[in-house]
C-alpha positions, -999 to 999 in steps of 0.1 A, spaced: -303 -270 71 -265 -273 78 -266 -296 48 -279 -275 21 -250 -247 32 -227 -275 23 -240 -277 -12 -238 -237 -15 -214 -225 6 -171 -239 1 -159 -218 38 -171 -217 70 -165 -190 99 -174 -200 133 -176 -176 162 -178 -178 197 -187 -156 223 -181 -127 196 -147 -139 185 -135 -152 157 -129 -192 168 -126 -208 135 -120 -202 99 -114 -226 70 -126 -240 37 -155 -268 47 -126 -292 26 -98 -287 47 -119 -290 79 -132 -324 67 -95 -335 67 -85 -322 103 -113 -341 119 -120 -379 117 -149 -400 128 -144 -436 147 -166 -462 158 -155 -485 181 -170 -513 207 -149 -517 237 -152 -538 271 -139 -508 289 -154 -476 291 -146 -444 264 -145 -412 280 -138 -377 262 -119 -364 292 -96 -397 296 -83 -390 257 -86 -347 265 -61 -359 291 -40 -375 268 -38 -344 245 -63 -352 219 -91 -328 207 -121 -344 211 -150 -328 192 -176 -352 202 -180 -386 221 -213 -404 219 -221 -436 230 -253 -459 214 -260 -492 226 -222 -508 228 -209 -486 196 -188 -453 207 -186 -426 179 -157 -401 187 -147 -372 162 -115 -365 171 -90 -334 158 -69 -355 135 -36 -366 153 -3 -386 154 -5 -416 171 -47 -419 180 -57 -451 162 -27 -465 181 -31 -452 216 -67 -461 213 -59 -498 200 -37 -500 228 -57 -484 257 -92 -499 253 -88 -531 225 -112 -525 209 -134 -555 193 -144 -529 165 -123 -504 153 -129 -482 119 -126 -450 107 -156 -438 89 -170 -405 63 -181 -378 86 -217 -356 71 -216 -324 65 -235 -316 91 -212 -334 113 -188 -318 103 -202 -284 114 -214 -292 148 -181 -308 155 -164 -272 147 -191 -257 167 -183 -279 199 -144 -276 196 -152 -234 196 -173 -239 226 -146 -259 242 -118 -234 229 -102 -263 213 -86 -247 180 -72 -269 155 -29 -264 152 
């Protein structure tokens, strides 16, 4: 259980394909990656923000609600406010086990935090 690490464990080490794809205290990671919920009229793709130059750990849509978790960045909450106006826009806690499986999808797509 990816949660009970968290209680136990303060570092994580990802690798990928036998190398070393990310390092870090779970601390740090949880400020280099932010989770949003928005509701937009106009469709949220991962690739149209990829394009864009942000790091998009995961994009999931449920009902109307999109949840991104993005690779924290200059200039996101703004782009996206101006893009897609959003009728709902927040920023909210990311899980532990979020967290991980977020890392574990930016090493799969060789997306490395700067």
């Amino acid at each position: 259980n990816i949660d009970s690490i968290q209680r136990i464990a303060d570092s994580l080490t990802i690798l990928y394909r036998g190398q070393l794809s990310e390092q870090n205290n779970l601390s740090d990671m949880s400020e280099e990656l932010v989770k949003y919920q928005l509701i937009s009229a106009q469709e949220i793709r991962a690739e149209d923000l990829e394009k864009l130059g942000y790091r998009i750990a995961s994009c999931h849509t449920s009902g109307s609600i999109v949840s991104l978790i993005v690779v924290k960045k200059e200039g996101f909450e703004e782009d996206i406010k101006q893009l897609y106006s959003p009728t709902l826009f927040e920023k909210v806690p990311l899980e532990g086990s979020e967290l991980v499986t977020a890392e574990m999808m930016l090493a799969r797509k060789g997306a490395r935090h700067e």
